[in-house]
C-alpha positions, 0 to 999 in steps of 0.5 A: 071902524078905522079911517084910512087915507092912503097915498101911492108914491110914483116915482120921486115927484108924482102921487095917486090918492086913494080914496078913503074906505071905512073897513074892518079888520082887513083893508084894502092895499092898493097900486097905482093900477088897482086904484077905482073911482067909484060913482054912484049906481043911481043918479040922483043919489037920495039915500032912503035907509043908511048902511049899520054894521052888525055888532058880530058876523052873524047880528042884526044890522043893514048891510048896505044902502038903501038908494031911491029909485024911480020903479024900472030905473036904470042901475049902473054899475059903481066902478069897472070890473068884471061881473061875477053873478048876475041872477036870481037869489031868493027870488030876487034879482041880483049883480055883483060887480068884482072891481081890480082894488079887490071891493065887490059891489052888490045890487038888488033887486035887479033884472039884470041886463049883464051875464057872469064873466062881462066886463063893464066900466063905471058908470055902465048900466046892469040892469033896471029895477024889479021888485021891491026891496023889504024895508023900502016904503018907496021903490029902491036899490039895496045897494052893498060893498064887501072887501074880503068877506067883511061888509062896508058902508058903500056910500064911502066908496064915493067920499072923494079924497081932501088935500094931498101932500107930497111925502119926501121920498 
């Protein structure tokens, strides 16, 4: 995994930090207008199980985060965009939040309070928690990030940047 820290130039004088994302082979390119500040979907934030990349496309690991969830809590949604699914997948609950920097955000096990197509805003609510997720002594929210296909750590989401300098242009 590489790290990468970004900063988008406006002008001669003005700089928007991009927050730092921890991706495979393909990372995001963002603008000034793409740029999402990501919050956590549950509040407070008590990671129960640890995002763990596979070793291949098809290997064990943990594709996400496991959040802690009082049962039936309120789910919000990590950053603006659009949803593209909401429903039933296995028989479990589940939303995927598209977001304008290209991440797609996946929440589970919901039942959802949004349809595909809505538009929400960070912080919105989607659903509540229903069911349990396998791998959770306690009640949680598995909760995943995807950049093109590939999946990422979506506690990285939320890493804020550091100190910002200006570049000569």
């Amino acid at each position: 995994m590489i790290r990468l820290t970004a900063v988008v130039l406006l002008g001669s004088l003005a700089v928007v930090p991009v927050r730092p994302v921890r991706v495979g082979p393909a990372v995001p390119v963002t603008t000034a207008a793409q740029v999402v500040i990501y919050v956590a979907p549950v509040v407070p934030t008590r990671v129960v199980r640890r995002f763990t990349p596979p070793a291949s496309q098809y290997g064990p690991g943990h594709r996400g985060a496991d959040l802690a969830i009082p049962a039936a809590g309120a789910v919000r949604a990590a950053g603006p965009g659009r949803v593209a699914f909401a429903g039933a997948v296995a028989g479990r609950g589940v939303v995927v939040v598209e977001h304008p920097d290209g991440v797609r955000t996946e929440y589970e096990p919901l039942s959802p309070s949004v349809r595909a197509g809505a538009v929400v805003r960070s912080g919105e609510p989607i659903g509540r928690l229903a069911g349990q997720h396998a791998g959770c002594a306690e009640p949680c929210l598995h909760w995943g990030a995807r950049y093109r296909g590939e999946y990422l750590d979506p506690m990285t989401l939320l890493e804020r940047l550091g100190v910002v300098r200006l570049l000569p242009w």
